[in-house]
N, C-alpha and C positions, 0 to 999 in steps of 0.2 A: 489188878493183875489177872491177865488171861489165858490160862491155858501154860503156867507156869513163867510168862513171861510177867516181865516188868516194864508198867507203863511208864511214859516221860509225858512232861509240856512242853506243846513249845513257847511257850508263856513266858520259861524261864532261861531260855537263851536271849544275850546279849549282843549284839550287832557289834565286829571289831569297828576302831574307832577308823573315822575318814576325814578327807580334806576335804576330798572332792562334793560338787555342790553343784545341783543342776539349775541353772541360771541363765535366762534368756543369752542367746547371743547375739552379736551387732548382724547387721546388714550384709555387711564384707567377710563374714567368716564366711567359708567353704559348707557343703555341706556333709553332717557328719563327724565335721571338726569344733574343736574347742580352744577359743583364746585363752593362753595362760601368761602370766608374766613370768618371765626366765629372769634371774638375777645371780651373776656371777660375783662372786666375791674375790675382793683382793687384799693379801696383807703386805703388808710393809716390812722390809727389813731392814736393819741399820747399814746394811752396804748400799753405797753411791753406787749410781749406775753410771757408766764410761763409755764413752766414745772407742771407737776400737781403734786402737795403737797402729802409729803407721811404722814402724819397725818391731819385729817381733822379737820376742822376751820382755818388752815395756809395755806399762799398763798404760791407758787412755787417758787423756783429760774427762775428769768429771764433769758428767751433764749437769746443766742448770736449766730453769724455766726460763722466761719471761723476765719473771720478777728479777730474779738470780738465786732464787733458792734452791739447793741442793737436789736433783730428786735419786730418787733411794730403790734397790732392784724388788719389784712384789713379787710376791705369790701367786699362782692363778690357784682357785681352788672348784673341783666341778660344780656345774651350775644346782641352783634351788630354784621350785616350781611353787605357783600362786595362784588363785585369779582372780583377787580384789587386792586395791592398791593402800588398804588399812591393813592384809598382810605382809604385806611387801615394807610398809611402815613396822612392824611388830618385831619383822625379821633383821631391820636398820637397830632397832632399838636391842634385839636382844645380839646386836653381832656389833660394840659401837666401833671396834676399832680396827674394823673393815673397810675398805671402799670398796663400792659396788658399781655394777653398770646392769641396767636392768633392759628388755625387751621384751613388745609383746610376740610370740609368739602363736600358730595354728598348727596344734596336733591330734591325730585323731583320737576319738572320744574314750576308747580303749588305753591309746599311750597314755593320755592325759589322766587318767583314774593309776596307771600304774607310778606315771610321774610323782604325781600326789600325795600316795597313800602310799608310798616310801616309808618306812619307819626313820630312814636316814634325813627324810626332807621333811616328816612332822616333826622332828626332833625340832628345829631349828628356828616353829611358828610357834612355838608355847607361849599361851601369855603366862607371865608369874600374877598372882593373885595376893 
């Protein structure tokens, strides 16, 4: 203590926690920019999805696949950001009864640390232990 003040460390601050990870990039990224995998999720809901009715007040013939199985109207839900594909697995695992559609994406190194470091989009990479 100097002069009536009170000294601090900085020893003893802790760095908030991050996703993000500086990692060589490919060839093909832009410069500036960073590859991330975007992966949107999808949930299922127990209504069929329909063909839209050729007279109206009547509901549609239910859609079928290929197969003939029923398919069901999802969710879209906003996308989650990564950039190794053992995240993108972690985030399959802790989400199982979702389907997903994943891409890579190039955004700049900026967006990508805010995309990241979402509290909402680390939520969702946790491993359980």
């Amino acid at each position: 203590m100097a002069n009536g003040l009170a000294a601090t460390s900085n020893k003893e601050t802790t760095n908030a926690p991050t996703m993000y990870r500086e990692i060589e990039q490919e060839e093909n990224v832009a410069r500036g920019c960073v590859e991330l995998i975007e992966i949107i999720p999808y949930e299922a809901t127990k209504e069929a999805r329909r063909h839209p009715p050729e007279k109206d007040q009547q509901k549609g013939e239910i859609m079928k696949d290929r197969d003939g199985n029923t398919l069901y109207v999802e969710i879209g839900y906003a996308p989650y950001f990564c950039q190794e594909t053992e995240q993108a697995m972690t985030y399959s695992e802790n989400n199982p009864n979702m389907r997903t559609e994943t891409f890579t994406v190039q955004v700049r190194k900026r967006t990508a640390i805010k995309y990241l470091d979402s509290p909402r989009n680390m939520k969702q990479f946790k491993e359980d232990n």
